[in-house]
N, C-alpha and C positions, 0 to 999 in steps of 0.2 A: 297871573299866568297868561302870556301871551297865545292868542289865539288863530292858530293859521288854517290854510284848508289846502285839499288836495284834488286833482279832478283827471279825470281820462279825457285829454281836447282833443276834439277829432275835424274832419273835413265836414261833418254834422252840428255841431253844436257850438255854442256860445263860441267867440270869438276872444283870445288873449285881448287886445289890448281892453274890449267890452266888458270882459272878468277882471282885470286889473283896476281898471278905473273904478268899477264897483265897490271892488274888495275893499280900496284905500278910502272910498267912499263911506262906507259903514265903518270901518276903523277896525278890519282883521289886519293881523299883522304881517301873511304872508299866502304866497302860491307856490305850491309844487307840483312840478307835473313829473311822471313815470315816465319811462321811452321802453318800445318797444319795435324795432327793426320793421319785423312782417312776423307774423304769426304762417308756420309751415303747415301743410294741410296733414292733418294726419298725426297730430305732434303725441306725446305719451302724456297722459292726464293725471297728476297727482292727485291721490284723493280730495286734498281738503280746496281742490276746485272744479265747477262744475264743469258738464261736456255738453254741448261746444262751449265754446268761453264768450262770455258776452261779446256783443259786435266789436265794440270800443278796441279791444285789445287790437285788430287788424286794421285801427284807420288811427293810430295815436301822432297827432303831429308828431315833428322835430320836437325836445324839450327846450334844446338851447337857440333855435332861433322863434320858439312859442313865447318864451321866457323873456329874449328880446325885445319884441314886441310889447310887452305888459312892462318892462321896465320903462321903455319909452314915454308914455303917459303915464307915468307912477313915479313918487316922489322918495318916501319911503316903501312902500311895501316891499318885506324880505320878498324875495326869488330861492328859489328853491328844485334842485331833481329829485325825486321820491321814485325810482334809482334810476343813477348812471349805471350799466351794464358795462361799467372798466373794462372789463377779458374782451367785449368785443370791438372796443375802438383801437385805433392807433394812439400809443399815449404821447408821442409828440403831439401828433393835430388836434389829440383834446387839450392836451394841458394849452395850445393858443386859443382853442376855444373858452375852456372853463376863463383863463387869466383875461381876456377880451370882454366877454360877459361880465366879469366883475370889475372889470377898470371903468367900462361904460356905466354901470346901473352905480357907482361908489362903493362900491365893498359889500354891494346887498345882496350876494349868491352865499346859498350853504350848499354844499357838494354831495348830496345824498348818495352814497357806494352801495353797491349790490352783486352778488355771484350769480345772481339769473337762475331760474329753475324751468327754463325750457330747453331740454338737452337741445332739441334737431335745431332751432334758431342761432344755438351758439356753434352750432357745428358748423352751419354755412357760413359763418366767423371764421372758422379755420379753429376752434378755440376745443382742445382737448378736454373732457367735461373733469376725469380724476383729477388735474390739476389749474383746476380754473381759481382754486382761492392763493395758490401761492402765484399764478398768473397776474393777480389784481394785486396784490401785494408789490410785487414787481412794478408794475406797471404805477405806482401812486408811489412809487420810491424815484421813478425816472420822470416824472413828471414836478415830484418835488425839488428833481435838478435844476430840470428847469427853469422851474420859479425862484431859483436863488436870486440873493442879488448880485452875486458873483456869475462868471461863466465856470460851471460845476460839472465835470464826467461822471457818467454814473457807470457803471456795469454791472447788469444782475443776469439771472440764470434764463430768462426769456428775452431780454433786449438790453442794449446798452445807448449812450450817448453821449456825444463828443463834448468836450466840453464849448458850449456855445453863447452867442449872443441871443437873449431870446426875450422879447417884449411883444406886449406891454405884462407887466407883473402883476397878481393880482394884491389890490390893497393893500391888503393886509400879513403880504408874505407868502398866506395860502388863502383859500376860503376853507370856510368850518365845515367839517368833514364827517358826516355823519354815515356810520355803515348799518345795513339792514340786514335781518337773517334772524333766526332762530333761534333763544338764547341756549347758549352752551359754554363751552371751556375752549373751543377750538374759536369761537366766534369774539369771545371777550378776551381770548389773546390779542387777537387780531387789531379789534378797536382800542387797546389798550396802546398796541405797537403804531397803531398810524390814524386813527380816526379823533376826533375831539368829543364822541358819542356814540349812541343805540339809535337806531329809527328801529324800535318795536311795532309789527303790526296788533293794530288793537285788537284784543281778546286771544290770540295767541299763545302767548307767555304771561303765566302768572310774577308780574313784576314784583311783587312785594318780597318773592324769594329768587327774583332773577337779579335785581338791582344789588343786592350786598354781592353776592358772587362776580358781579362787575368791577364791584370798587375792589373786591377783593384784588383780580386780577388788574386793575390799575395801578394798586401800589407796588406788586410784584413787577412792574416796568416802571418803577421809578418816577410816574407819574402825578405831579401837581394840580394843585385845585381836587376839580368833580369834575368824574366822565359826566356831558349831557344826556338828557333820555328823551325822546321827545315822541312820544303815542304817535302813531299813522293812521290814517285811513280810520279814522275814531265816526264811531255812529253817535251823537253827542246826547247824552242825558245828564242835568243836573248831577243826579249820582254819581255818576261816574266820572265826571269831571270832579267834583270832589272831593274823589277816589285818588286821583293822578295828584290833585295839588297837598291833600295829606301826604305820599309817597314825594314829594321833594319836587316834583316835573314844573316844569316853569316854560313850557311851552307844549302845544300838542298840536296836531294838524286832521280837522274835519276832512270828511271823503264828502264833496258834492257829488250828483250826479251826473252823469252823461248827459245832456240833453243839452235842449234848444236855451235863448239867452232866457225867455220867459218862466221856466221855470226851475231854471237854475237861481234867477234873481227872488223867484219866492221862495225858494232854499234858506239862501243867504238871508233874506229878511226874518224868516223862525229862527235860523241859526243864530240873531243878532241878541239871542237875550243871553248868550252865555260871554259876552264882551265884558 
């Protein structure tokens, strides 16, 4: 079971390429980082997070030029977002982004998707919150144009696109696409219809009855092989690692901490016995 981690990098703590070099260093397999815009003052607080929200959420670098940077000095280690916020970018300029990041780093991006659960952040997106999931649906079907190898028109019900020249492509056609959220029947259509997986937040969703209602919904779209699962933001215990590699998971991604290079690298050194 491949073993990745996840972190909040801020204008504070540890430095991408500093994380990077380490990570490949000890032999994790991957970094993911989260993006979040700005945090609004005053935003509406879902229960299952606290109030105010720790610092990190309002200082998160860039993902995709954090991400940059760590591929740069790093050979192998995946790259990874632990979420793209789809509904809020323009999806021409991300899909040059995402395809640029994966042409430069060899094929080592997985595209982590997300609906977002900050109504007022996506608002000042422009981004209507009732139809924010068929918004990213949209938006990873016109970006999938783009990555053709042909020049591909798309037209869907929030934007469309001419048919164009558009490089550089990523690798491998797409990068692997992995969508986050809650498990349910609206969610596992969704990954079924466009994603190659689940990014589950760890303890969340009891996967051992959330996983057969995935595959469920993957053969209902026609879908080959196995949807991926790959835990998030995992607090790592023997046990529970355990737990994920009996249920089939063949990768998961530890949450480091926020903090400075020092002790994030003593993270990673305790984190190194579950390799």
């Amino acid at each position: 079971m491949r073993v990745a981690t996840m972190i909040f990098l801020t204008d504070e703590t540890i430095r991408p390429d500093r994380l990077g070099r380490a990570l490949e260093e000890r032999g994790f397999a991957g970094l993911y980082l989260p993006e979040h815009t700005h945090i609004p003052v005053g935003i509406t607080m879902p229960s299952s997070m606290t109030d105010p929200l720790p610092r990190e959420f309002g200082r998160t670098l860039d993902a995709f030029a954090a991400l940059a940077q760590a591929a740069v000095v790093t050979d192998r280690l995946a790259l990874g977002t632990g979420i793209t916020l789809v509904a809020q970018h323009d999806p021409v300029d991300l899909a040059k982004q995402v395809a640029t990041l994966d042409f430069l780093s060899g094929g080592r991006l997985t595209l982590g998707v997300g609906y977002g659960w900050i109504v007022e952040e996506a608002a000042d997106h422009g981004v209507e919150w009732s139809s924010r999931r068929e918004l990213v649906r949209d938006r990873m079907a016109l970006m999938r144009a783009l990555w053709a190898s042909e020049p591909t028109a798309y037209e869907g019900e929030f934007g469309s696109v001419r048919a164009s020249h558009a490089h550089p492509k990523p690798m491998r056609g797409a990068p692997r696409t992995l969508l986050g959220g809650v498990a349910g029947p609206k969610l596992f259509a969704a990954v079924a219809q466009y994603a190659d997986g689940w990014l589950p937040n760890d303890g969340r969703d009891d996967l051992a009855q959330a996983i057969p209602a995935l595959r469920k919904a993957w053969e209902l779209e026609g879908r080959e092989k196995e949807p991926e699962v790959v835990p998030y933001a995992v607090q790592p215990s023997a046990e529970k690692l355990a737990y994920y590699r009996d249920l089939g998971v063949e990768e998961v991604v530890l949450r480091l901490p926020s903090e400075g290079e020092a002790e994030v690298l003593r993270v990673l050194d305790d984190c190194a016995q579950y390799l």
